[in-house]
Residue frames as a rotation matrix with the C-alpha (Angstrom) as fourth column:
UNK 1
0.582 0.814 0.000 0.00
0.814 -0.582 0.000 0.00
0.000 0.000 -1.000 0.00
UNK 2
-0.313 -0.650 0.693 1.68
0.714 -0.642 -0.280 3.38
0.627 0.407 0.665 -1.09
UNK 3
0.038 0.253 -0.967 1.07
0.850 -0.517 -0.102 6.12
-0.525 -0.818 -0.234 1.22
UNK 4
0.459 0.153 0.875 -0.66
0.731 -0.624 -0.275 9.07
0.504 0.766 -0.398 -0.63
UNK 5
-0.417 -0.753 -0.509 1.41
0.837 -0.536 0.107 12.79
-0.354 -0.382 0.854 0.41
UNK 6
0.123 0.327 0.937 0.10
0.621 -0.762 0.184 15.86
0.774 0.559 -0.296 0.46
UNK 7
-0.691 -0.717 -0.093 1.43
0.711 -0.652 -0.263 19.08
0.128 -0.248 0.960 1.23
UNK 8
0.457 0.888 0.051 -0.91
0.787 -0.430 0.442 21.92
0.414 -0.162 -0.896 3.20
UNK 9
-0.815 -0.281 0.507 -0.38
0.190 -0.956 -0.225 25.51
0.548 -0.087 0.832 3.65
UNK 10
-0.214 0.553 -0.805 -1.55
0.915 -0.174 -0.363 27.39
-0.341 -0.815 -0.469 6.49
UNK 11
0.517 0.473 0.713 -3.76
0.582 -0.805 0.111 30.43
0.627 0.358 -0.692 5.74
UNK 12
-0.635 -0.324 0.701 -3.41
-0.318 -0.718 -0.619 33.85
0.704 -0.616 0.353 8.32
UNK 13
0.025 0.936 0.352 -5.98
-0.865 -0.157 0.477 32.17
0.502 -0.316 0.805 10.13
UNK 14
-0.453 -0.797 -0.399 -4.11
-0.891 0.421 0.169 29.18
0.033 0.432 -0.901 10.37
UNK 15
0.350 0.665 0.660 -6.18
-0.339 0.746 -0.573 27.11
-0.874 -0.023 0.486 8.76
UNK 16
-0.739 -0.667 -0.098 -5.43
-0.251 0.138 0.958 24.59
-0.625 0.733 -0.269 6.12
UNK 17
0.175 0.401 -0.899 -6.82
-0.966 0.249 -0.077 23.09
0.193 0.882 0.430 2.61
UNK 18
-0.249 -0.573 0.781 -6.67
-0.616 0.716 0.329 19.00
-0.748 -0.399 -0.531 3.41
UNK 19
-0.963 -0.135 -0.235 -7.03
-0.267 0.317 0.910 16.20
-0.048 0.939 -0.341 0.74
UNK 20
-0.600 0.800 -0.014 -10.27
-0.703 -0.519 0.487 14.85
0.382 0.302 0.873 -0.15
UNK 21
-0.560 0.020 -0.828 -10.12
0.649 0.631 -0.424 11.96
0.514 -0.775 -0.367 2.32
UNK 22
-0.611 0.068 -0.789 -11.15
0.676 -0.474 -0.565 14.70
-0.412 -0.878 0.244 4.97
UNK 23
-0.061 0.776 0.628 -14.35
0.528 -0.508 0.680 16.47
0.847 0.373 -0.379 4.55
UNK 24
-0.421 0.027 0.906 -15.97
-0.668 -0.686 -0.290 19.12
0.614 -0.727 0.307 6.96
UNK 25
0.382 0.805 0.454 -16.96
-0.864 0.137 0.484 17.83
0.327 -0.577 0.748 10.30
UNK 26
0.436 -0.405 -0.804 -14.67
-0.068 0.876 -0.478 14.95
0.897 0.263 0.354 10.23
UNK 27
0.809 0.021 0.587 -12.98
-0.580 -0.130 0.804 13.88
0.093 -0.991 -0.093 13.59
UNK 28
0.550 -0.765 -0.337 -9.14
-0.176 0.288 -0.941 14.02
0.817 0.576 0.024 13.29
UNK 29
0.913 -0.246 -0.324 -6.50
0.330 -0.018 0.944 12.89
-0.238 -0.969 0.065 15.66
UNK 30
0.730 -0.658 0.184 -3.36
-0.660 -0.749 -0.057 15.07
0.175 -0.079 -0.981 15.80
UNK 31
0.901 -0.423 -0.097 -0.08
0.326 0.512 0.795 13.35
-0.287 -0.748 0.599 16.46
UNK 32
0.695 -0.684 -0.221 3.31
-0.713 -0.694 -0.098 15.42
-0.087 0.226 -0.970 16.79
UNK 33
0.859 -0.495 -0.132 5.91
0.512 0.839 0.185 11.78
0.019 -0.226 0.974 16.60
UNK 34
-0.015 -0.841 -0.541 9.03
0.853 -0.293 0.432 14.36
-0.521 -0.455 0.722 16.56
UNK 35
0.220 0.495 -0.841 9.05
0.316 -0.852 -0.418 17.90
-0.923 -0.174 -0.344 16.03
UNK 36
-0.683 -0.131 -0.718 8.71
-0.681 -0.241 0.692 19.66
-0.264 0.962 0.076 12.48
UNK 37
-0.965 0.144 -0.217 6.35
-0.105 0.547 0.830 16.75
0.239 0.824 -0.513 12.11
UNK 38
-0.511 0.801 0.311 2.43
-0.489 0.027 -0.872 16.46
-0.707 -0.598 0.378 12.39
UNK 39
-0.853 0.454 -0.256 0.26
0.094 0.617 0.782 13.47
0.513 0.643 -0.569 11.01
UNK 40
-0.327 0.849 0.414 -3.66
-0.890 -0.129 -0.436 13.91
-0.317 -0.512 0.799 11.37
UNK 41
-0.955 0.047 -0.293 -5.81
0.037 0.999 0.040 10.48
0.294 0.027 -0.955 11.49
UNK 42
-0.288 0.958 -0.016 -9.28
-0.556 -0.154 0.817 10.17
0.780 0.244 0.577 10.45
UNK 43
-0.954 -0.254 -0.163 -11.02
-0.147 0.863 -0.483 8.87
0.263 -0.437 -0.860 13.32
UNK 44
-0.477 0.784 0.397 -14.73
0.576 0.620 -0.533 9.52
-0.664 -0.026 -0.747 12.51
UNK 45
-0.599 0.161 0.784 -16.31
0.668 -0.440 0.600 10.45
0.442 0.883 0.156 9.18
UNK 46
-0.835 0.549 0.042 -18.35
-0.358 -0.484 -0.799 13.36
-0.418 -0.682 0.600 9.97
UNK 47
-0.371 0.839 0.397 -22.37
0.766 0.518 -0.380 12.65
-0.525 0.163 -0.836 10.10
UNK 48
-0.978 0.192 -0.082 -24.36
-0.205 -0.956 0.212 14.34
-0.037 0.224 0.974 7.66
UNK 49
-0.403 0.913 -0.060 -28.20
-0.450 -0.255 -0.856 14.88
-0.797 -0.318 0.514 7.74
UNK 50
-0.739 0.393 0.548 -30.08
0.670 0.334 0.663 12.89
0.077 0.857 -0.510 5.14
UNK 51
-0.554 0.624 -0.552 -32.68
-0.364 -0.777 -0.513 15.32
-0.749 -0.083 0.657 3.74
UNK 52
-0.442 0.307 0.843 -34.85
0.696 0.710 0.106 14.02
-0.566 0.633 -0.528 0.98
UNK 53
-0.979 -0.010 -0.205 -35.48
-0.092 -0.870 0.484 16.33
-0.183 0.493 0.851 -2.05
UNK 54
0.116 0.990 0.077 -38.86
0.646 -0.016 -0.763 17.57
-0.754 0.138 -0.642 -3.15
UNK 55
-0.802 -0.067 0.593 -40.14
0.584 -0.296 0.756 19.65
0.125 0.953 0.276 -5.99
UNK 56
0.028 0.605 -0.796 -41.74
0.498 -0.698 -0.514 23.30
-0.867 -0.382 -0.321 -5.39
UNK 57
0.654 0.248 -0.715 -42.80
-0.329 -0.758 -0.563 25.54
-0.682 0.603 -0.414 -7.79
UNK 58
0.993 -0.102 -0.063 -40.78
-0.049 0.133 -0.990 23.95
0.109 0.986 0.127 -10.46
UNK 59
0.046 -0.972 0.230 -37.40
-0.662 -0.202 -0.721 23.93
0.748 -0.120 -0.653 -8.06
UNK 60
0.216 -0.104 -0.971 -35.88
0.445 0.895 0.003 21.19
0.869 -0.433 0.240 -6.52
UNK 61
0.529 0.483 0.698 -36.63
-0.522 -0.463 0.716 21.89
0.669 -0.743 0.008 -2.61
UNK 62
-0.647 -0.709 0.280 -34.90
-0.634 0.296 -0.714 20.56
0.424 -0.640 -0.641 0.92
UNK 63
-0.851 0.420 -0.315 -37.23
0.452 0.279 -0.848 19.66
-0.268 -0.864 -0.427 4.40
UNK 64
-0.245 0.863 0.441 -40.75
0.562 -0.244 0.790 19.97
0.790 0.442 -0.425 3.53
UNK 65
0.469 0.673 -0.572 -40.74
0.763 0.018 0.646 22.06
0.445 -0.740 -0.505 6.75
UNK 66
0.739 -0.355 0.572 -39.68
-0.049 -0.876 -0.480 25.39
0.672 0.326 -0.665 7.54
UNK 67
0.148 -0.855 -0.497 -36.33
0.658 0.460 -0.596 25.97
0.738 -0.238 0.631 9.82
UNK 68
0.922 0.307 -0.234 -36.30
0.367 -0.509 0.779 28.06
0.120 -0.804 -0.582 12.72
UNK 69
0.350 -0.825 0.443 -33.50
-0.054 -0.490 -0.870 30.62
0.935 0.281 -0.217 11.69
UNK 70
0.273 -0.449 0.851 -32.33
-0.930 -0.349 0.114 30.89
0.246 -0.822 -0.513 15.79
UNK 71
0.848 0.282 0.449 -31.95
-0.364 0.925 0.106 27.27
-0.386 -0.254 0.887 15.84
UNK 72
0.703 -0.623 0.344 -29.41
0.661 0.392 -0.640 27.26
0.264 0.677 0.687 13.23
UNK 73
0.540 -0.405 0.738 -28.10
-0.331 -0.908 -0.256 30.20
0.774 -0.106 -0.624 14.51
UNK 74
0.453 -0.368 0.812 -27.37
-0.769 0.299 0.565 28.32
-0.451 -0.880 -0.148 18.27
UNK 75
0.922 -0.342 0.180 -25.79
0.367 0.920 -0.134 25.24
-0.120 0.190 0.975 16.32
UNK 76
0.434 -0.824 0.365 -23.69
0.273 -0.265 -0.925 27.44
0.859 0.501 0.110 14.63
UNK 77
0.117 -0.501 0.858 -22.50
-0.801 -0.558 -0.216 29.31
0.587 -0.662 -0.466 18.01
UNK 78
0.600 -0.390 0.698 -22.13
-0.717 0.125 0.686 26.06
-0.355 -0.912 -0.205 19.99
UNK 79
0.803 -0.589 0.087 -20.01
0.504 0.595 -0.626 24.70
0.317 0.547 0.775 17.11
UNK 80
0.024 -0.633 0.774 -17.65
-0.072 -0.773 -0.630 27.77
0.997 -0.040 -0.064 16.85
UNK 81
0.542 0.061 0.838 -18.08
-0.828 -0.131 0.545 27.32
0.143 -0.989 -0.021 21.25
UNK 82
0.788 0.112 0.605 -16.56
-0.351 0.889 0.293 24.07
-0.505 -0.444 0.741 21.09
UNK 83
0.705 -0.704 0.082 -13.57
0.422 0.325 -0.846 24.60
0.569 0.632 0.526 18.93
């Protein structure tokens, strides 16, 4: 088994750009084995929502039910709380 390599650049933000193994939401483990070096290790895909499409006015549609903008709003703030 060949071991795939790729090479990430840290923004000003330092965030990076990872390969397409690693999606958002994913759950990586960090490990430093000797300095100058960091390997990250998938250790759970992340879960997305299954949503099931519909058809409105002639446009393809999400949750046949509306979303309660402050809802999404607190996910988002106890994501960003939890990093």
């Amino acid at each position: 088994m060949k071991a795939e390599i790729s090479v990430t650049k840290l923004d000003n933000r330092l965030r990076g750009i990872f390969p397409s193994s690693f999606t958002p939401g994913d759950v990586l483990e960090r490990e430093i084995p000797e300095p100058g070096t960091v390997l990250f290790r998938l250790l759970k895909p992340a879960e997305a929502p299954l949503v099931k499409a519909r058809k409105w006015k002639g446009k393809v549609m999400g949750a046949k039910r509306r979303i309660d903008s402050a809802k999404i709003a607190a996910a988002i703030r106890a994501d960003r709380d939890a990093r």
